[in-house]
C-alpha positions, 0 to 999 in steps of 0.5 A: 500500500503506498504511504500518503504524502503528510504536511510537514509541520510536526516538530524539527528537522534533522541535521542541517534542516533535511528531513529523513527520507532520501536514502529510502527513496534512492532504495525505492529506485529499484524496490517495490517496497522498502521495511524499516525493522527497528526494535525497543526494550532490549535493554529491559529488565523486565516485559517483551522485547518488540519489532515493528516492521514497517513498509512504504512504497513512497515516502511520506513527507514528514520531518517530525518522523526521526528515532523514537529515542530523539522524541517525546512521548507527545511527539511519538503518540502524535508520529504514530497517529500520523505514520498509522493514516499514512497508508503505511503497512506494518507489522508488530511482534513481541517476543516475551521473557520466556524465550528471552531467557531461553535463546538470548537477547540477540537471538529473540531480537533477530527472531522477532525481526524475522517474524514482523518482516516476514509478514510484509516482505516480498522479493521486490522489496528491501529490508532496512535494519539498524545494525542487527542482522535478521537473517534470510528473508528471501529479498535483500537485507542491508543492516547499517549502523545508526539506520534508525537515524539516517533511514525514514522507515527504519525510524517510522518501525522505531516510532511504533514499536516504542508506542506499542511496548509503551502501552503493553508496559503501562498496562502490566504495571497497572496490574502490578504496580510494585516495580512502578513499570508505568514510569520506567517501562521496566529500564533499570532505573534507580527506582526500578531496581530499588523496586526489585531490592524490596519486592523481588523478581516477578514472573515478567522479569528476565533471569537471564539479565543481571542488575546492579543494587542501589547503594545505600 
């Protein structure tokens, strides 16, 4: 499905007043599709790790559109309102503590990729990474560094994986509020890991990972 052209005047440029889009464009030369993959929560202490695999077969115009990481939560809640109207297709997975602690950060990140792209990837497209390669996925890969930041769709899939685990962490730690996931997202904050000095691991909690305690 081809992405609809949005107004640009939705938060700063990139560096030297450019919006991001030009090297998806140059891939859309000779590809039907491009695929941002991006992932969140790597990092995590605590909840799923999710991909968002998103597709454009035109680039919208949109400079508000960067890394997930360079917005605000009002400017990412706003970006995804824009980039789900845009006529973009994507796909989301989230793979959960279980298989985290089983396979290993890395291999449940590159196994979730393969899943959201998956579902979108044709021999005609292109799938962009931000430096982790997923493996084959039957079209050509390119997993460059910093790609969150240099490629549009790769920023747009970092955008709608952060808004989704944001509202899955959100909602968990309405039901478990013990380790304040509604404010930290389950990152090693002081507080989380003050939490953790109380009340213990819970069930979401990946064993595999190790946390430094807060000293007194």
């Amino acid at each position: 499905m081809t992405g609809t052209p949005v107004q640009s005047a939705h938060g700063p440029r990139q560096r030297g007043g450019a919006s991001l889009g030009s090297k998806d464009r140059d891939i859309l030369r000779d590809a039907e599709a491009i695929i941002g993959v991006d992932e969140v929560g790597r990092g995590a202490l605590a909840g799923p790790v999710v991909v968002c695999a998103a597709c454009f077969a035109a680039i919208p115009d949109d400079p508000g559109i960067r890394d997930s990481k360079q917005l605000t939560g009002q400017r990412r809640d706003e970006a995804a309102s824009r980039l789900r109207a845009s006529g973009a297709r994507w796909a989301v997975c989230e793979v959960w503590v279980e298989l985290i602690d089983h396979l290993n950060i890395l291999e449940a990140t590159r196994l979730a990729m393969r899943a959201a792209a998956a579902v979108l990837a044709t021999p005609a497209a292109v799938v962009v990474t931000d430096h982790v390669d997923p493996g084959d996925l039957g079209c050509r890969v390119l997993s460059p560094k910093r790609a969150d930041c240099e490629y549009f769709s790769v920023a747009a899939a970092s955008i709608l994986a952060k808004v989704h685990r944001d509202r899955v962490m959100v909602d968990l730690g309405t039901d478990q509020p013990q380790w304040g996931w509604q404010q930290n997202k389950g990152y090693g904050t002081t507080s989380h890991r003050l939490a953790l000095q109380t009340h213990g691991p819970g069930a979401l909690h990946r064993r595999s990972f190790r946390w430094s305690p807060v000293l007194p």
